[in-house]
C-alpha positions in Angstrom: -54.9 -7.1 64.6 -57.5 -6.3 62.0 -56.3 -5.9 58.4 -57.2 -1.9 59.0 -55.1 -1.2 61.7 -50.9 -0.6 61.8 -49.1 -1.8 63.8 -48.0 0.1 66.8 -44.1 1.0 66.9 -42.0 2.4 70.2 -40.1 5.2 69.2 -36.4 6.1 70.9 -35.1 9.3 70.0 -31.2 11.0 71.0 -31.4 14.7 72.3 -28.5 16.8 71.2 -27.3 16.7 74.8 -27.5 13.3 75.6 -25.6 10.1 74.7 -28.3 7.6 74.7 -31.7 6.7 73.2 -34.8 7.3 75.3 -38.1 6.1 74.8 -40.7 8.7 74.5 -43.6 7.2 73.4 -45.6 5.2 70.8 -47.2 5.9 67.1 -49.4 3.2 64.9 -47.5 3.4 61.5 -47.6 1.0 58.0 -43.8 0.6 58.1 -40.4 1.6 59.3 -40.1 4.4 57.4 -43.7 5.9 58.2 -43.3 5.3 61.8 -39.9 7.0 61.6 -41.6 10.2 59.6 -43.7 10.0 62.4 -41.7 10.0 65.1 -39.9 13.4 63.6 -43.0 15.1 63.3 -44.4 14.1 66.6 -41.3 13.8 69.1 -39.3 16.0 67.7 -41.1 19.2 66.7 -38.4 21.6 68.1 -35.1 19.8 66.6 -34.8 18.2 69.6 -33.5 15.0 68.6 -30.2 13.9 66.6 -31.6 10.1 66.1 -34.5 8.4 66.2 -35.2 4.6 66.6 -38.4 2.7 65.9 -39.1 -1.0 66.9 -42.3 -2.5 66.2 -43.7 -3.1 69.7 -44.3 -7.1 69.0 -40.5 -7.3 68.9 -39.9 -5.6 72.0 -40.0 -8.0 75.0 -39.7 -7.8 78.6 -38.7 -10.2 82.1 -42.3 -10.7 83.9 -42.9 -8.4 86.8 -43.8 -11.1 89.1 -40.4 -13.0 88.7 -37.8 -9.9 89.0 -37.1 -10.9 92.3 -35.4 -14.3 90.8 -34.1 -12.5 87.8 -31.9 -9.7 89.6 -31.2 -10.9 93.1 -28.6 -13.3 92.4 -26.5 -10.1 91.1 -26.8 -8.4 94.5 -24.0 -11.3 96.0 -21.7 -10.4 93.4 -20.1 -7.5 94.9 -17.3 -7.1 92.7 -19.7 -6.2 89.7 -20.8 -2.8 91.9 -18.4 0.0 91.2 -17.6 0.8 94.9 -14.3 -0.2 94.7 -12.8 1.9 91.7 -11.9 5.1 92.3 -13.3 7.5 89.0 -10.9 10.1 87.4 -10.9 13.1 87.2 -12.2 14.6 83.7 -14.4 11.7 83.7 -18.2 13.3 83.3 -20.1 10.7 81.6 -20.0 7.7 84.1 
């Protein structure tokens, strides 16, 4: 990275409606507090958002693609970790 350029930060923001953090994109910012600043004026231009989360993307990390199969597969024999055997309430909507 050249001494000119910020770094690039992933942005998460929380709709009103929802109950969890999506990513919606990325913003080149000089800090946290920039990037969030950002964020608000970018992602959430109709008060869409309740919460917004920035991570600077050299801290996000991620399996490889190429060894998923190894990664996840050994969860598929563990049957008792699926939820096909519990029975949801009723008055349960967020499950």
């Amino acid at each position: 990275m050249s001494k000119k350029e910020w770094p690039l930060w992933e942005v998460f923001i929380r709709s009103k409606q929802g109950l969890n953090h999506k990513h919606v994109g990325s913003l080149r910012a000089s800090d946290s507090t920039m990037a969030i600043e950002n964020a608000r004026d970018v992602y959430t231009r109709r008060s869409e958002g309740v919460s917004i989360w920035v991570v600077e993307s050299n801290n996000v990390f991620a399996n490889d693609a190429l060894e998923a199969d190894a990664l996840f597969t050994p969860a598929d024999s563990k049957i008792y970790r699926h939820p096909t055997f519990y029975d949801v309430p009723d008055g349960i909507s967020h499950m």
